[in-house]
MILUMDREN-833201 format. One record per residue (C-alpha): x negated, y, z negated; residue in one letter. Coordinates in steps of 0.2 Angstrom, whole numbers. Layout:
N
{u->X | v->Y | w->Z | aa->a} .
...
***
This chain:
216
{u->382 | v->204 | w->-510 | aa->x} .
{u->380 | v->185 | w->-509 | aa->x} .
{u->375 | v->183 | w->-494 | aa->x} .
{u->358 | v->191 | w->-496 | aa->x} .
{u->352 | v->177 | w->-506 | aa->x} .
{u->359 | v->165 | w->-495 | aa->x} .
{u->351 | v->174 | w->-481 | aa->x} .
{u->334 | v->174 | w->-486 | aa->x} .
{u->332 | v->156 | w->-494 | aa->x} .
{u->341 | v->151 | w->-477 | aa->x} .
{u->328 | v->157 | w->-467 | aa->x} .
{u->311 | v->153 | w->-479 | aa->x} .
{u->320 | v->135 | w->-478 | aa->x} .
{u->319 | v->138 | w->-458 | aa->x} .
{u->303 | v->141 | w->-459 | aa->x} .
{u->297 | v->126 | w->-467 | aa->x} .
{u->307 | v->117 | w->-455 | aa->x} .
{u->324 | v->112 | w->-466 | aa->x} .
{u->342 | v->116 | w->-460 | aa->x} .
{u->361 | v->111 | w->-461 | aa->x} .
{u->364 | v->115 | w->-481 | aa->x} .
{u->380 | v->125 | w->-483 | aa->x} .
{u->387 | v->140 | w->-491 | aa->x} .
{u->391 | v->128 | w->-507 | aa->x} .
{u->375 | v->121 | w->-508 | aa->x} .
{u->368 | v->138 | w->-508 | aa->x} .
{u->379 | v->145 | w->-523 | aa->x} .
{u->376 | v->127 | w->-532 | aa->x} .
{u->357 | v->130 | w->-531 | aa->x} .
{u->361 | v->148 | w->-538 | aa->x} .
{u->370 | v->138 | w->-552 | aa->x} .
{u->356 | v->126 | w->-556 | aa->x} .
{u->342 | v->136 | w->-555 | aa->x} .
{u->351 | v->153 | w->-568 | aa->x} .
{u->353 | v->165 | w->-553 | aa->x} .
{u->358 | v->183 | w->-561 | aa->x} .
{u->364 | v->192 | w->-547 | aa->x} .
{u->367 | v->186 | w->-530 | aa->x} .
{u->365 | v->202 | w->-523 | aa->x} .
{u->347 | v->206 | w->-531 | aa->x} .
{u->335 | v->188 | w->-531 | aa->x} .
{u->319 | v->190 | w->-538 | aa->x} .
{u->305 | v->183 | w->-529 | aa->x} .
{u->302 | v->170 | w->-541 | aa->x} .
{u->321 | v->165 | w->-542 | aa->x} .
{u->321 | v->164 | w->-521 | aa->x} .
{u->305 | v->151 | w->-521 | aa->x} .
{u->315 | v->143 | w->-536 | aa->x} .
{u->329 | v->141 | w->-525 | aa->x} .
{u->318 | v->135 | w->-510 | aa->x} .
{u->310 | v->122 | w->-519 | aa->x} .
{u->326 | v->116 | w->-527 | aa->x} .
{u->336 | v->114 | w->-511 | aa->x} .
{u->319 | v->104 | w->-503 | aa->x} .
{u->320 | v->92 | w->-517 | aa->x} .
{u->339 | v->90 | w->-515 | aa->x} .
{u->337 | v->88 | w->-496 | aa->x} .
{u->323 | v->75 | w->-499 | aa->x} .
{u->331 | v->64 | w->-510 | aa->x} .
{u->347 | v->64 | w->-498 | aa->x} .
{u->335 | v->56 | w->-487 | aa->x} .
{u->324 | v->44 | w->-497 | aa->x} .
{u->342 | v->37 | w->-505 | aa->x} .
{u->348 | v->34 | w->-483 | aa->x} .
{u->333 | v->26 | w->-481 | aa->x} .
{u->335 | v->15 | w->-496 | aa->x} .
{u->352 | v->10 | w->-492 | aa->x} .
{u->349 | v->7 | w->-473 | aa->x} .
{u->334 | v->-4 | w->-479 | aa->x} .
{u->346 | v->-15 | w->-493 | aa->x} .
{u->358 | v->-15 | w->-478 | aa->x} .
{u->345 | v->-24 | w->-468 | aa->x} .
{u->336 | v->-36 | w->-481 | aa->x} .
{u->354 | v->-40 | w->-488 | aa->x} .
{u->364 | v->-44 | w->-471 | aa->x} .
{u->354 | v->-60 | w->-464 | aa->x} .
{u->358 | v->-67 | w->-482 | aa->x} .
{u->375 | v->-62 | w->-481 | aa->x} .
{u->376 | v->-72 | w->-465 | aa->x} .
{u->368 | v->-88 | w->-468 | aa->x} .
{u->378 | v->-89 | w->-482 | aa->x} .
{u->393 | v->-88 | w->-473 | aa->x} .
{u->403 | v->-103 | w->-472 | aa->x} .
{u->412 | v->-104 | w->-460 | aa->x} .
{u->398 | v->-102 | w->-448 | aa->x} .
{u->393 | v->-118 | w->-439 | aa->x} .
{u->377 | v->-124 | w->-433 | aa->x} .
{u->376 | v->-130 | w->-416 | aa->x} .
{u->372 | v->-151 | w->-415 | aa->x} .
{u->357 | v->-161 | w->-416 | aa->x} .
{u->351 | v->-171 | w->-401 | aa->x} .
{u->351 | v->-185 | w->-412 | aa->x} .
{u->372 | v->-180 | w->-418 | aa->x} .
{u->374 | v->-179 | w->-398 | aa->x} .
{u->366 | v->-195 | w->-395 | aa->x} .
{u->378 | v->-203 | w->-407 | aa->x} .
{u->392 | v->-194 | w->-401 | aa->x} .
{u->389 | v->-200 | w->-383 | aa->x} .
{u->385 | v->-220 | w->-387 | aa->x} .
{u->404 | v->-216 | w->-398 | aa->x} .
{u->411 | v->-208 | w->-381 | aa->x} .
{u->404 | v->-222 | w->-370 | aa->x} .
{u->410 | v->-236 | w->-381 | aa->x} .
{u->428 | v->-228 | w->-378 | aa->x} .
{u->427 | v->-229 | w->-360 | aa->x} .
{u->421 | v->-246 | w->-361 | aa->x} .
{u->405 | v->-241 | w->-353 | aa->x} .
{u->389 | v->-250 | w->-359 | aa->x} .
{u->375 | v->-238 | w->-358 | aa->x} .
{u->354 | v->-242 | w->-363 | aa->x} .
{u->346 | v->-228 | w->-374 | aa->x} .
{u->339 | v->-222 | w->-361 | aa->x} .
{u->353 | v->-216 | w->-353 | aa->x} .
{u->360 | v->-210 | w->-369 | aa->x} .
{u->344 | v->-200 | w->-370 | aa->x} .
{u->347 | v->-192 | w->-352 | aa->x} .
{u->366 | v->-191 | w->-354 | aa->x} .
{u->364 | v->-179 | w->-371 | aa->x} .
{u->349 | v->-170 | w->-367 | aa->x} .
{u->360 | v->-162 | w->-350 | aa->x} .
{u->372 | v->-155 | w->-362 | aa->x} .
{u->375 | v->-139 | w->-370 | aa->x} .
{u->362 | v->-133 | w->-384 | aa->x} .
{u->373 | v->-121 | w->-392 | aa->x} .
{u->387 | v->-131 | w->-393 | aa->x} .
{u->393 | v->-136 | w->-413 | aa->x} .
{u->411 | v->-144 | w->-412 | aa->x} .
{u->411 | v->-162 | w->-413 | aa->x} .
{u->425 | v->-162 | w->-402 | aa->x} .
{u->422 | v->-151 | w->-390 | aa->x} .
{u->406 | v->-160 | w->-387 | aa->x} .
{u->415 | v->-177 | w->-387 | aa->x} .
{u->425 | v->-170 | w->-373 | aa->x} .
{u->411 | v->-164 | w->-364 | aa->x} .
{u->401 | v->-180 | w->-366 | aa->x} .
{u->415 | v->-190 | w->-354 | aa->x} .
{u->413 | v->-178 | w->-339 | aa->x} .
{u->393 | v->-181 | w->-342 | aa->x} .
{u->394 | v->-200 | w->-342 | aa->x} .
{u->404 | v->-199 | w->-327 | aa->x} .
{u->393 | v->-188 | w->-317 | aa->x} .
{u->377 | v->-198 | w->-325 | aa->x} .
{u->386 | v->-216 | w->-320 | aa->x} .
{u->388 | v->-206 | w->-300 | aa->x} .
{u->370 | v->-202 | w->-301 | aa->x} .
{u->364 | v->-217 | w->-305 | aa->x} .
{u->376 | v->-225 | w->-292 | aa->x} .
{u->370 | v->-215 | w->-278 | aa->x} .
{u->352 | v->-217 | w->-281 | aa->x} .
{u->354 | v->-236 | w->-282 | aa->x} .
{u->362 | v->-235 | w->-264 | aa->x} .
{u->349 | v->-222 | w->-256 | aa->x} .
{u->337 | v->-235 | w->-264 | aa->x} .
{u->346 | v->-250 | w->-257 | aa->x} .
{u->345 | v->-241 | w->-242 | aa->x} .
{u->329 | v->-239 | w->-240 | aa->x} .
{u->323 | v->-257 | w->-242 | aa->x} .
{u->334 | v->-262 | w->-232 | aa->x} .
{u->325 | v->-249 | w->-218 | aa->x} .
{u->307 | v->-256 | w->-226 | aa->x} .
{u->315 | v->-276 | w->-222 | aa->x} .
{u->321 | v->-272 | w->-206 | aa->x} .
{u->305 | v->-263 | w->-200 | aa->x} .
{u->296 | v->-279 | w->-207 | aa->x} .
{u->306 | v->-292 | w->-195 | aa->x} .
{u->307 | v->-280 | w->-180 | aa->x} .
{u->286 | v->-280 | w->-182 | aa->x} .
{u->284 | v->-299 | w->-187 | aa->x} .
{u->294 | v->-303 | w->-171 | aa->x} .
{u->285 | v->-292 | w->-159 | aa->x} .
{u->269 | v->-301 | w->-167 | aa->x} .
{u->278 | v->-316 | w->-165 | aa->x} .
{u->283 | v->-313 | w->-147 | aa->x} .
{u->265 | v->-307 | w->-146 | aa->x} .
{u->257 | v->-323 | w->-150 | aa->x} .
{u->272 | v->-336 | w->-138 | aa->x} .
{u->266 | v->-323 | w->-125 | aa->x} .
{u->246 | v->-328 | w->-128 | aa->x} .
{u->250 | v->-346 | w->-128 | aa->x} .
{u->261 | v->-350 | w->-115 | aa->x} .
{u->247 | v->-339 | w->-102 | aa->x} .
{u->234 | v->-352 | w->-111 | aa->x} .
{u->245 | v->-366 | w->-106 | aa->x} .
{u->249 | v->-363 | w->-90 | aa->x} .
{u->228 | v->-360 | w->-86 | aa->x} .
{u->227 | v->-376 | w->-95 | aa->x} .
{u->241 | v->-383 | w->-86 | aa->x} .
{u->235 | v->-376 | w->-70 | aa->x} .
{u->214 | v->-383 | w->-72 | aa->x} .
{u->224 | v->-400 | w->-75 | aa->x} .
{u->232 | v->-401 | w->-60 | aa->x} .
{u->218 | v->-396 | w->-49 | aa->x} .
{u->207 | v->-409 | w->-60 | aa->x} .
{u->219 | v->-422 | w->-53 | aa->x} .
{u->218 | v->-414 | w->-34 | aa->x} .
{u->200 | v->-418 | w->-35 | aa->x} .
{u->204 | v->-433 | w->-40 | aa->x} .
{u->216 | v->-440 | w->-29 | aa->x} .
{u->204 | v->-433 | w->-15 | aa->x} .
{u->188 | v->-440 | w->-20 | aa->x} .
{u->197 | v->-457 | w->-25 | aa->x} .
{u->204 | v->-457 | w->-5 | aa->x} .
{u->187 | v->-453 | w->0 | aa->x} .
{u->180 | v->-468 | w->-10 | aa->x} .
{u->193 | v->-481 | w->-3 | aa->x} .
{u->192 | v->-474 | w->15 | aa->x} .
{u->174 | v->-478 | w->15 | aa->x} .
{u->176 | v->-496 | w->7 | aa->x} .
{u->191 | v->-500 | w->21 | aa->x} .
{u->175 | v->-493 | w->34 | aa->x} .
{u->162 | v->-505 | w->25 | aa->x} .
{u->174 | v->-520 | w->25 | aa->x} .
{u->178 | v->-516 | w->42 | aa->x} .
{u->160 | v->-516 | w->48 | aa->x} .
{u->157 | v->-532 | w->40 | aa->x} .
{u->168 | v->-543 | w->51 | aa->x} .
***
């Protein structure tokens, strides 16, 4: 019966390591290769049958292979020309788009800051205005930054200033300390100069009144 030539090819195909044909294939390959009887093979009608259904079985797989490959060289093609696909923005379209934005809010900004304010934003981002929208909250929060470093700055030298006068007038309380000690020395020397003085001047007329004295 059939199934002895199915049987047999079955298993030679097991054995060289090829499986999953079905009962159709089988009596195709019969077909194809001028199988008499079914129920009787010859052995050169059985490797005939082997060899047919390898070859079948092979160029399944070599045709897979092939698609999946044009699959994957044609697909990036397919995409780029797409078009409806967008491509996200330049930092020089962002840059634009934020001096537009700032001119809108009446907001002068230097190109530097334009710089700062675009390079913050999202590098993925393609819609012109979805950006423009996002470009307001980023000048706002870039105009708050720069405001509250100006004050922590302004803060600072104003610390830097005060430390200064607290330290010139110590040196300056320094210095009236030195000089009025070096006046009162001076002051005091003075008066004891003058002491001496009125002393040695009473000695000096007490003994002229004693020489006029002594004379009459």
């Amino acid at each position: 019966m059939a199934n002895k030539f199915i049987n047999i090819v079955r298993n030679r195909l097991y054995k060289k390591g090829y499986q999953g044909f079905t009962k159709q294939e089988f009596i195709d390959c019969a077909i194809a290769i001028g199988l008499e009887d079914m129920d009787n093979p010859t052995k050169e009608e059985l490797s005939k049958a082997v060899e047919f259904l390898i070859n079948k079985q092979l160029k399944q797989l070599s045709k897979v292979e092939e698609e999946e490959n044009t699959v994957n060289v044609t697909l990036p093609e397919q995409q780029e020309e797409n078009p409806f696909e967008q491509t996200a923005l330049t930092i020089t379209e962002k840059q634009d788009l934020v001096q537009q934005q700032s001119v809108e809010m009446g907001i002068t900004l230097s190109e530097q800051d334009v710089i700062a304010i675009a390079s913050n934003s999202d590098d993925q981002i393609a819609d012109r205005m979805a950006f423009l929208e996002e470009a307001k909250g980023l000048i706002s929060q870039y105009l708050a930054n720069q405001v509250s470093a100006y004050r922590q700055q302004s803060s600072q030298l104003l610390g830097e200033i005060n430390g200064a006068v607290n330290d010139a007038q110590n040196q300056i309380s320094k210095i009236d300390e030195g000089i009025n000690q070096g006046l009162s020395q001076i002051l005091g020397g003075v008066a004891a100069t003058a002491e001496r003085r009125k002393s040695d001047n009473k000695a000096s007329l007490a003994r002229l009144r004693a020489a006029l004295n002594s004379g009459n």
